[in-house]
VMD Tcl script that draws the C-alpha trace (Angstrom):
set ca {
  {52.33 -16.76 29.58}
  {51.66 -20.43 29.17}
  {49.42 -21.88 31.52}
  {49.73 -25.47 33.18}
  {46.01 -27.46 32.83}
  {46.14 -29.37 36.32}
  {42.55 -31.24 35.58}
  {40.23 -31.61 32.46}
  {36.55 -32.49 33.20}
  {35.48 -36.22 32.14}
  {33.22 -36.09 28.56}
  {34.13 -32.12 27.98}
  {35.13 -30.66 24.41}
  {38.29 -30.86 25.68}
  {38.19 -34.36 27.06}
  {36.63 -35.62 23.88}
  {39.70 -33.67 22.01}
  {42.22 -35.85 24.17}
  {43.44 -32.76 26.14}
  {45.48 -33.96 29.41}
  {45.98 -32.96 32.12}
  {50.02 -31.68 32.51}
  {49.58 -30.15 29.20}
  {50.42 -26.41 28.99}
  {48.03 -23.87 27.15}
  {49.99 -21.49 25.42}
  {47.09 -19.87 23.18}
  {43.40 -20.16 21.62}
  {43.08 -19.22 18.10}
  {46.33 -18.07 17.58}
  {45.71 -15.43 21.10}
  {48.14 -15.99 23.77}
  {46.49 -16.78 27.09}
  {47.84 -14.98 30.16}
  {44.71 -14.92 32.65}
  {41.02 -16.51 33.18}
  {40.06 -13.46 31.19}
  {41.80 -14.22 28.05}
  {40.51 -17.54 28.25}
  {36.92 -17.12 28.55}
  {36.91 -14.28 26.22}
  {38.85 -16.68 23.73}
  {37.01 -19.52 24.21}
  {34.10 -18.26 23.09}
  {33.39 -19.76 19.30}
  {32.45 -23.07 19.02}
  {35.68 -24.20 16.99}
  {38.69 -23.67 18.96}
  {42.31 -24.43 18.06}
  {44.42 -25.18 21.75}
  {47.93 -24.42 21.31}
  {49.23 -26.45 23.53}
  {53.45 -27.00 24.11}
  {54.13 -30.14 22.45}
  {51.14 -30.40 19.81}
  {47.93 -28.44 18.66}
  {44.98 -29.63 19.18}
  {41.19 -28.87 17.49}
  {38.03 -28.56 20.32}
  {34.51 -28.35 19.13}
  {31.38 -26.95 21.69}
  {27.89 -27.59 20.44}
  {27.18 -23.89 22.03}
  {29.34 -20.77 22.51}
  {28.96 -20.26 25.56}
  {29.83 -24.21 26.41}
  {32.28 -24.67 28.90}
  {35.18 -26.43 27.20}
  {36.49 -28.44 30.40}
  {40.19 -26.63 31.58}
  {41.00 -26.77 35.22}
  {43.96 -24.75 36.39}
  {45.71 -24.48 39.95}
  {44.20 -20.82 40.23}
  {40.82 -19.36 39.58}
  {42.50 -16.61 37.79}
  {45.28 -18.83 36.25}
  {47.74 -16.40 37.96}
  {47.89 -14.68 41.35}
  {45.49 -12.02 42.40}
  {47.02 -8.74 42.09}
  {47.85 -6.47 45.47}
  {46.82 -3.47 46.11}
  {49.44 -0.35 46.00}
  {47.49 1.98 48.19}
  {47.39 3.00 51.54}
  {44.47 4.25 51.71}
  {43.24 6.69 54.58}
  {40.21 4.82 55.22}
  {41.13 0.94 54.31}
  {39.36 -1.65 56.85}
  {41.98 -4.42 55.91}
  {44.50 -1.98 57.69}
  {42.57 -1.82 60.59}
  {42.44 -5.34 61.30}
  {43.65 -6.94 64.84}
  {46.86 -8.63 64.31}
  {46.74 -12.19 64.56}
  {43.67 -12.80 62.43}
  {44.02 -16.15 59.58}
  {46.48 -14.89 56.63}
  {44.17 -14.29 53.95}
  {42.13 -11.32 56.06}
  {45.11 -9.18 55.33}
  {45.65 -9.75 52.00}
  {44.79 -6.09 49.85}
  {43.23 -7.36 45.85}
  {43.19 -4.63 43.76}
  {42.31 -6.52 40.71}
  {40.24 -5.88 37.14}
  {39.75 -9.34 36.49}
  {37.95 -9.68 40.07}
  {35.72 -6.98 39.77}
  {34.26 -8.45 36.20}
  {34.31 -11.85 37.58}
  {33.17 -11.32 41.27}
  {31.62 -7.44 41.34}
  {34.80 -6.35 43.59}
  {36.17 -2.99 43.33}
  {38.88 -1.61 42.09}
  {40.66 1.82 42.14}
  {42.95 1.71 38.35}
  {46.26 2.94 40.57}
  {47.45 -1.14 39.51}
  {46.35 -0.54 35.77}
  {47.92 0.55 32.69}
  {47.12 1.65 29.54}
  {47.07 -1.78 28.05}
  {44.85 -3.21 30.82}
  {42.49 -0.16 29.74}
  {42.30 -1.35 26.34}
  {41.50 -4.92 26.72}
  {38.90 -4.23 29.04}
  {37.15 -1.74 26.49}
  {38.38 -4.77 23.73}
  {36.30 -7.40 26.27}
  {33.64 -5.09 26.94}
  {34.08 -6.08 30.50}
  {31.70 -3.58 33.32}
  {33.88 -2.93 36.07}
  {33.34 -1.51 39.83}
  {35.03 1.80 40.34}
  {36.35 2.95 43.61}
  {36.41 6.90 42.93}
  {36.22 8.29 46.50}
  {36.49 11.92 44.84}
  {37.39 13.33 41.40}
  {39.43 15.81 42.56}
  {43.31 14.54 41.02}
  {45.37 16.04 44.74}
  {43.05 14.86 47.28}
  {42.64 11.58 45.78}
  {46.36 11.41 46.19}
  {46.12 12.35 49.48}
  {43.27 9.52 50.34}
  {44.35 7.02 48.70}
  {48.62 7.41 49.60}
  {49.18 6.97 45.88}
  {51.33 9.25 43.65}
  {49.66 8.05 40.71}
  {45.97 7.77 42.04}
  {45.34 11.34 40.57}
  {46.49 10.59 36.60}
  {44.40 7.15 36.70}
  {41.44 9.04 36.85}
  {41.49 9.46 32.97}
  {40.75 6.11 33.01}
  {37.56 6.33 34.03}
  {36.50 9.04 30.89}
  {38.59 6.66 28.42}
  {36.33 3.46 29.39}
  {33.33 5.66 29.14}
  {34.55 6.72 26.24}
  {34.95 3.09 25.20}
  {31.02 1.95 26.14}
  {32.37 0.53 29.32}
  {29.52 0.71 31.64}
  {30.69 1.10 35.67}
  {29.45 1.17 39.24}
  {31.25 3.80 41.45}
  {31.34 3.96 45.13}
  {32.67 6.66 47.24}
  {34.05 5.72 50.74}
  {32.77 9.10 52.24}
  {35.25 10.20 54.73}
  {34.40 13.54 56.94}
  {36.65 16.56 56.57}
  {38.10 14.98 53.37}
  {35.58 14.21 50.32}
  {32.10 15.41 52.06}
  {30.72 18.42 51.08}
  {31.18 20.49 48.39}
  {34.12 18.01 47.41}
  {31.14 15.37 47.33}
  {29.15 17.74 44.98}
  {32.23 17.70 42.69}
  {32.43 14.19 42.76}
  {28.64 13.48 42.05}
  {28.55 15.96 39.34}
  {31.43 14.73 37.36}
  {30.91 10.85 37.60}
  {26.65 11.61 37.04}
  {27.89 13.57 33.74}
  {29.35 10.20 32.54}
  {25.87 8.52 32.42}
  {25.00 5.78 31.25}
  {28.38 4.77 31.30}
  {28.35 5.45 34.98}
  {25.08 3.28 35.76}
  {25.38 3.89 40.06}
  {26.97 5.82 42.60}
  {27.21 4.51 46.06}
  {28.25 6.84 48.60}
  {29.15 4.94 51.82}
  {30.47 6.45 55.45}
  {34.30 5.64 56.69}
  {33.78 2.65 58.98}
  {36.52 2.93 61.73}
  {37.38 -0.56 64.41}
  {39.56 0.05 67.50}
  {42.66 -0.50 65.36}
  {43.73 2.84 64.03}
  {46.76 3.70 65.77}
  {48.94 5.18 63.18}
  {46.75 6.06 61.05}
  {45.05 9.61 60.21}
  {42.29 10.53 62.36}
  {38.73 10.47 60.65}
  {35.63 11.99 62.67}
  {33.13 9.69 62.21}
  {29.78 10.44 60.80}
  {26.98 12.34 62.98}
  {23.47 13.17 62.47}
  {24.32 16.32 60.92}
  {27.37 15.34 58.76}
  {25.29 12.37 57.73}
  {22.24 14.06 56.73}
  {24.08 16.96 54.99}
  {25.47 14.44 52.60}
  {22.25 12.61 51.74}
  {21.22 16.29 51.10}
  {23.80 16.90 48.39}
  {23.46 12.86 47.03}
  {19.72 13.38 46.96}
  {20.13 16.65 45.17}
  {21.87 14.74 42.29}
  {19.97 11.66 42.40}
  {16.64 13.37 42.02}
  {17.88 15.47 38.95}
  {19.18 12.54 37.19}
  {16.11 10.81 38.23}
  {14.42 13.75 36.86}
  {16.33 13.73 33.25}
  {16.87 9.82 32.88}
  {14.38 8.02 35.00}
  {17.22 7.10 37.15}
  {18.38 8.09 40.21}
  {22.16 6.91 40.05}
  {23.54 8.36 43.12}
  {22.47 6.48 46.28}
  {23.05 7.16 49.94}
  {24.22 3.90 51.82}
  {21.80 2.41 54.48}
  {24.32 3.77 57.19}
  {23.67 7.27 56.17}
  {20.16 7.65 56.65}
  {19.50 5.53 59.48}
  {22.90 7.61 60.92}
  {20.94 10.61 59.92}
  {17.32 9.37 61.67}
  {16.32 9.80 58.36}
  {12.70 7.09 57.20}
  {14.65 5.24 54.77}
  {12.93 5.03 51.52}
  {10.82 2.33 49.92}
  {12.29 -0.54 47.58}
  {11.27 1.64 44.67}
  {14.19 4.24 45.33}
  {16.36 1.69 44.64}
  {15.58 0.80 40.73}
  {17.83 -2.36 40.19}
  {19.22 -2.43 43.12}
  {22.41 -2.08 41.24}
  {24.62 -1.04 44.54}
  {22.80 -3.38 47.31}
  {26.12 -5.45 47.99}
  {27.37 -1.88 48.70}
  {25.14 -1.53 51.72}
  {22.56 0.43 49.50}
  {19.19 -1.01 49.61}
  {19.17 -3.53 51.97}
  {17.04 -2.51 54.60}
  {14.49 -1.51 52.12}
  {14.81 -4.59 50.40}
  {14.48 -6.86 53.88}
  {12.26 -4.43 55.24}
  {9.46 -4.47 51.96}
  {10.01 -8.10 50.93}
  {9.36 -9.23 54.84}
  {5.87 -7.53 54.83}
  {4.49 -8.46 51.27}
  {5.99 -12.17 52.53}
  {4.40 -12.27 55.69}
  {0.98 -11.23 54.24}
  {1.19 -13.94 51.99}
  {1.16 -16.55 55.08}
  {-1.50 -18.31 56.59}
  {-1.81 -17.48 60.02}
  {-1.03 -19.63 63.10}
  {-1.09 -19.86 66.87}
  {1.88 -22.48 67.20}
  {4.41 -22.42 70.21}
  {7.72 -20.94 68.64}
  {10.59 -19.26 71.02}
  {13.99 -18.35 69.51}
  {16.41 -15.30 69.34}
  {17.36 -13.58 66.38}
  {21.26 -12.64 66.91}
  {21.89 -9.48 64.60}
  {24.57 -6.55 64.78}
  {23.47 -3.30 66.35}
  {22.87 -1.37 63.27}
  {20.23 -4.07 62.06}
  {18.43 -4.90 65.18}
  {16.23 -2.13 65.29}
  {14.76 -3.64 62.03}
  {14.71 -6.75 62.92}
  {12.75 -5.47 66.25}
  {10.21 -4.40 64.28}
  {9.91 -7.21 61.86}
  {9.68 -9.48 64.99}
  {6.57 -7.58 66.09}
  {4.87 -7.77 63.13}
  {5.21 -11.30 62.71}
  {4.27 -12.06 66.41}
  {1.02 -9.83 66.27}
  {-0.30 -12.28 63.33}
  {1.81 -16.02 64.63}
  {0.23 -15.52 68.40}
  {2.14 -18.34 69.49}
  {5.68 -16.75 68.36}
  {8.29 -15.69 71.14}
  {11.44 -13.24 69.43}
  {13.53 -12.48 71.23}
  {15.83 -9.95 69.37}
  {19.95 -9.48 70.74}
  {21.83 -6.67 68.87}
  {25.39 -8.14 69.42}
  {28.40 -5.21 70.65}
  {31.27 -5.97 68.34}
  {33.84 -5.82 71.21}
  {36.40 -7.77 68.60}
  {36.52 -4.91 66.58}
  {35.32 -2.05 68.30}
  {31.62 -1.07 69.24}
  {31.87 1.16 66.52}
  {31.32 -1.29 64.21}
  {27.77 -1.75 64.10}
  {27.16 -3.86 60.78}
  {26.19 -8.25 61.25}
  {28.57 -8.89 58.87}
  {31.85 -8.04 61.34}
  {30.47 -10.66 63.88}
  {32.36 -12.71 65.67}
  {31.79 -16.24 67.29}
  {33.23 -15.33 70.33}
  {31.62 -12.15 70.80}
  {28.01 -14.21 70.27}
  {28.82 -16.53 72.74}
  {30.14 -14.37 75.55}
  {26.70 -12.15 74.65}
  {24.10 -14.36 74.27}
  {25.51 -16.99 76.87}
  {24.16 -14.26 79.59}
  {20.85 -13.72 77.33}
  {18.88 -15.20 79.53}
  {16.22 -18.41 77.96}
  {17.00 -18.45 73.82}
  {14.15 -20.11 73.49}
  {14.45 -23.88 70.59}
  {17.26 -21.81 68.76}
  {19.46 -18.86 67.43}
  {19.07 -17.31 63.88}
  {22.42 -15.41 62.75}
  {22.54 -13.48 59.09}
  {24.62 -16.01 56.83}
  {26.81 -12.78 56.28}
  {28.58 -13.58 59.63}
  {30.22 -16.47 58.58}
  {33.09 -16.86 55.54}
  {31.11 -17.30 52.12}
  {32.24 -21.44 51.62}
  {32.55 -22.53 55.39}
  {31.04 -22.36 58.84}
  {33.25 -20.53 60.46}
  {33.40 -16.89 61.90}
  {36.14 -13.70 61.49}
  {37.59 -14.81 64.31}
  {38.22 -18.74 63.13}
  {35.57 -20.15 65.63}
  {33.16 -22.50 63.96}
  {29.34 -22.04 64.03}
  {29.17 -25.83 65.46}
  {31.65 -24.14 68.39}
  {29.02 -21.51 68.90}
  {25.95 -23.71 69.02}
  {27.81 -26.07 71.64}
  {28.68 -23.43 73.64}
  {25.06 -22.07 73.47}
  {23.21 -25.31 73.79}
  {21.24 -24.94 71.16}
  {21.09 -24.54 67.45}
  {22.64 -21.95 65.74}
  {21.09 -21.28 62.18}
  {22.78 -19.28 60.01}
  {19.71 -17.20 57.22}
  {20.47 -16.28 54.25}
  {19.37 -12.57 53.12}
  {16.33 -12.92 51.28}
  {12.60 -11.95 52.70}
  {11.23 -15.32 53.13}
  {13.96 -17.19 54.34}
  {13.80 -15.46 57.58}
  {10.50 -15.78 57.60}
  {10.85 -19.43 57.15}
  {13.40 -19.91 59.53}
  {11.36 -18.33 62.16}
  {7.79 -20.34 61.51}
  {9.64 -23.86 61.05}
  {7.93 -25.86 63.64}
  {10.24 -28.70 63.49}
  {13.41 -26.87 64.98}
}
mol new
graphics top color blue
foreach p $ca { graphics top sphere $p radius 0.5 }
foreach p [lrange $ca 0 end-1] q [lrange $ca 1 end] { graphics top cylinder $p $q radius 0.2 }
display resetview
């Protein structure tokens, strides 16, 4: 597949080659070029030879890993590739209707989870997409969900999500290395379907480097679909029984503990959860799997780093319901040792989704300001967890902007990102 170049970066190897843009790249070194994969793994030694339609053209980099300056209309050079599942537990298909285009829109795509860490579940792969990944020595993100062939079927609502599962033995096999999760759904894959899971994906270490098992997250908008209990104390705990059984083995034999209970599960469970250590590399923490920990351990070693002050602060801390608790405490520990500092801590009801949706992430602007606008005195201003808002703009799930928010609030609205001391500086900034 030849690809159109729609820009070429002033003073690149390419540039300095006379590459234009309008040209079409049809191959590098004599490889054809169908996707940003092929490209960067082509484009690696310093002498290239662009194929392009109408001529050939020679590109010298003074490093490998030099960018050599080719724009094209699409990060991936093509489109993203759909998902074919209909999966029993899928958020995107619980989604109000009416939400901005792109919300609804199902990736199920290799090339995303090497370049971006998303997941993917092999039912949109083939055999050839198997071998250039072990040819690329690309680490991908598995979504397993269970091991067992039928009821893999049956989850995902894929005839051919059973057979794919070879894949995963054939890129182990191949030196692939691979983070799993399991979307833990009660009365399906918990229990001793779980243990199966666990023991045949921890057998494939080190190719298998983490496990992350995570509860079914159900919104208000599951008509239709197949009814899933959600998690209880009980359920909850019983599975961070059999994960912890498996992680403390492997931790045991490998100095690893590879399987890894999401946050959700032990707090779910009123279980302590466990210190930054448990955690290793924190391989799984964009999984939910860590982060407390993480926030919770980096907060305190920050904060006893500080020099103490009795400066007037008052502001609110705007968090989802699952979070708050945390942040409670976090509050109160800064406030004992900044005398002058007035938290005030809101754990915001997602009534856009459902109140059983507990997580900051799923918050919406207009669920913060019909909540907080009743809050009472928010004191100089509002912090909100950057995760609220889309990854390259201001704005909310729900398409209202975080300047709409802070007008409708009357005061600032500061979105934090997620490490330690950035909430701690957001908090002690005097000037705001």
């Amino acid at each position: 597949m030849a690809v159109v170049i729609t820009s070429v970066t002033p003073k690149s190897p390419a540039a300095k080659a006379g590459v234009k843009a309008g040209e079409t790249l049809a191959a590098i070194n004599g490889h054809e070029i169908n996707d940003a994969l092929d490209y960067g793994f082509y484009c690696y030694e310093r002498t290239l030879t662009l194929d392009l339609v109408t001529r050939t053209v020679k590109v010298r980099k003074k490093d490998d890993y030099d960018d050599i300056g080719l724009n094209f209309e699409t990060y991936l050079m093509d489109k993203k590739h759909s998902c074919h599942n209909k999966c029993i537990f899928c958020f995107i298909d619980q989604l109000p209707p009416n939400m901005r285009e792109t919300l609804y829109f199902k990736d199920d795509d290799s090339r995303l989870s090497f370049l971006q860490g998303s997941y993917i579940t092999l039912t949109n792969m083939t055999e050839s997409d198997i071998e250039r990944i072990i040819k690329m020595k690309l680490n991908v993100n598995v979504s397993v969900h269970t091991t067992d062939p039928e009821l893999r079927k049956k989850m995902l609502c894929n005839r051919f999500a059973g057979d794919v599962l070879r894949y995963i033995k054939q890129m182990a096999d191949g030196g692939i290395t691979m983070n799993c999760q399991i979307v833990l759904c009660r009365g399906y894959n918990d229990g001793e379907k779980l243990s199966q899971t666990l023991s045949d994906l921890t057998a494939l270490y080190p190719a298998v480097q983490s496990i992350a098992v995570v509860p079914f997250g159900a919104t208000r908008y599951r008509e239709g679909l197949p009814q899933i209990a959600l998690h209880d104390a009980k359920s909850a705990g019983d599975a961070v029984d059999i994960i912890e059984s498996f992680a403390e083995k492997m931790l045991a034999e490998h100095g690893e503990r590879v399987a890894y209970p999401a946050d959700e599960l032990f707090i779910t469970a009123g279980r302590e959860l466990p210190p930054s250590e448990y955690y290793g590399s924190f391989d799984q923490y964009e999984n939910g799997v860590g982060m407390w920990s993480y926030l919770r351990d980096g907060f305190i070693e920050e904060l006893n780093e500080r020099e103490a002050d009795d400066l007037p602060r008052k502001l609110t801390i705007a968090t989802g319901v699952l979070a708050a608790p945390l942040i409670e405490q976090l509050s109160e520990r800064l406030c004992t040792k900044f005398t002058g500092c007035g938290i005030k801590v809101n754990a915001i009801k997602n009534r856009f989704f459902g109140e059983t949706v507990t997580v900051a992430g799923l918050t919406t602007g207009n669920d913060l300001i019909d909540q907080l606008s009743s809050a009472g005195d928010l004191g100089s201003r509002v912090l909100i967890p950057k995760a609220m808002l889309k990854a390259d703009e201001d704005i909310f799930l729900d398409d209202v902007t975080l300047e709409q928010v802070g007008q409708a609030l009357g005061v600032p609205v500061i979105p934090v990102g997620e490490e330690p001391y950035e909430l701690i500086d957001a908090i002690l900034d005097a000037e705001m």
